[in-house]
C-alpha positions as CSV (number, residue, x, y, z in Angstrom):
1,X,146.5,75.5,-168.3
2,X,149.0,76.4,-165.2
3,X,151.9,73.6,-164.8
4,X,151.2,74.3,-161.0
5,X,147.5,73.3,-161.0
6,X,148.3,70.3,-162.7
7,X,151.1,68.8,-160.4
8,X,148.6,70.0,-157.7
9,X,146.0,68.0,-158.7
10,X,148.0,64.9,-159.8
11,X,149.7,64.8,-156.5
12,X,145.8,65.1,-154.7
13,X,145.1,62.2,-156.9
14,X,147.9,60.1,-156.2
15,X,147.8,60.5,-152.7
16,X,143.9,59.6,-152.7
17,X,144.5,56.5,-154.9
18,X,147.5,55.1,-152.7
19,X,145.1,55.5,-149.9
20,X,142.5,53.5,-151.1
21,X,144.4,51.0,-152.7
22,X,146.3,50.0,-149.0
23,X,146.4,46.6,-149.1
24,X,147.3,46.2,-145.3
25,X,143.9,45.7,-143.2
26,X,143.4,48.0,-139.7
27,X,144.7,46.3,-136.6
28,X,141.2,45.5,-135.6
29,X,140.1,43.5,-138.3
30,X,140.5,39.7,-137.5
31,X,141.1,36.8,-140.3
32,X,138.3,34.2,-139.2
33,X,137.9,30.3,-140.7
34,X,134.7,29.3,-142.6
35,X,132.7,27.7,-140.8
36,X,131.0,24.8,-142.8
37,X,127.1,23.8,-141.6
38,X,126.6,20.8,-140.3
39,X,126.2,18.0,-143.8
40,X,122.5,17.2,-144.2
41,X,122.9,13.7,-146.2
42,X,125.9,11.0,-145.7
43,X,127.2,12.4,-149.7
44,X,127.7,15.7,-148.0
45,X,129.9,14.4,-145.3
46,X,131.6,12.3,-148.1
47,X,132.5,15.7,-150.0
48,X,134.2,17.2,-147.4
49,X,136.9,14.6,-148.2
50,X,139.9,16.3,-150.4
51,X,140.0,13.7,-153.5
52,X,136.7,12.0,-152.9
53,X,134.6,12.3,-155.9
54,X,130.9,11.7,-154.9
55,X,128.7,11.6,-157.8
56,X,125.1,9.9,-157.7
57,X,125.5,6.4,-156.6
58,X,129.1,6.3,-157.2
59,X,132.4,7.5,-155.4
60,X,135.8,7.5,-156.6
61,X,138.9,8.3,-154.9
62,X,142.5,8.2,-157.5
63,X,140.9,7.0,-159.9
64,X,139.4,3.5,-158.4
65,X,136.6,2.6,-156.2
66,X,137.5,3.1,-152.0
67,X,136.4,0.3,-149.7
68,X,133.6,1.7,-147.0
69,X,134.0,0.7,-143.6
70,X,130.8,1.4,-141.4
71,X,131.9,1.2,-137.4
72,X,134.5,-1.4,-138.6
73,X,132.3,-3.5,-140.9
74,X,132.6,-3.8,-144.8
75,X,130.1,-1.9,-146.3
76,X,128.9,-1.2,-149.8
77,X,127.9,2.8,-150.5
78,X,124.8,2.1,-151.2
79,X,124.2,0.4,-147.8
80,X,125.9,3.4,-145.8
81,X,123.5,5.9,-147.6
82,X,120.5,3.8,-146.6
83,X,121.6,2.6,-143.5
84,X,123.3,5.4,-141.6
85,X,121.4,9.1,-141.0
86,X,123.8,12.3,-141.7
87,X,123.2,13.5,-138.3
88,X,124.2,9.6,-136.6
89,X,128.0,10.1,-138.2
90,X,130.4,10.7,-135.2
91,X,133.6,10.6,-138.1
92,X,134.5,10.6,-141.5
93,X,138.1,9.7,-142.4
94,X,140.2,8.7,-145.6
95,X,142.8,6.3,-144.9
96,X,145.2,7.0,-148.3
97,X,148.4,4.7,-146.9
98,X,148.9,1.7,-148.1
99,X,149.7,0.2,-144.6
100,X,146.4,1.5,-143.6
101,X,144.3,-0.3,-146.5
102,X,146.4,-3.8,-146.4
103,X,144.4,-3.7,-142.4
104,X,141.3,-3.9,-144.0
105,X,142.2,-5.9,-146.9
106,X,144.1,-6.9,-149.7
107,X,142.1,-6.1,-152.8
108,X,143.5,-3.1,-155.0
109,X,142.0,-0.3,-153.8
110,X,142.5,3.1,-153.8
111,X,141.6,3.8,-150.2
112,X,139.8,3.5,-147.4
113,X,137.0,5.0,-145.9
114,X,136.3,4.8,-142.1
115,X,132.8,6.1,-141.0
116,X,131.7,5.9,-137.5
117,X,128.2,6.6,-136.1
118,X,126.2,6.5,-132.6
């Protein structure tokens, strides 16, 4: 076999293979953010907190059990799944400071959750 062809044809393939391998995207293409649908049940909108484990009637956050407050009442979890319809929450937040859970109380918990609905 010629020497010539060879280098011919390994050059063609190289060429082709550093095309296709371009790891830089054209100009026009855009980087966009997931959007996430709208949560269906209360445990959905509980998921979407980073640490919050939600697994059948129980959540845990670190470890321990997070107090639930419901539009700046006490609740238990049980009584914000029955109580409170997915598409009535206005917020969801996890309070994780420890200056944020000594305002709701004084009991070792792990955090705080602060749900508020119409």
């Amino acid at each position: 076999m010629n020497t010539a062809h060879i280098s011919f044809w390994g050059i063609l393939f190289s060429v082709l293979l550093g095309f296709s391998c371009s790891s830089t995207a054209p100009a026009s293409v855009k980087k966009t953010k997931a959007v996430l649908p709208p949560p269906q049940t209360v445990e959905q909108h509980l998921q979407r907190l980073p640490g919050l484990r939600v697994s059948g009637n129980t959540i845990s956050y670190r470890g321990g059990r997070p107090l639930i407050v419901l539009n700046g009442a006490i609740v238990s979890y049980n009584t914000l799944r029955t109580m409170v319809a997915a598409n009535s929450i206005k917020s969801v937040k996890l309070l994780k400071s420890q200056t944020d859970i000594k305002r709701w109380t004084n009991s070792n918990v792990t955090g705080v959750i602060e749900v508020r609905s119409f």
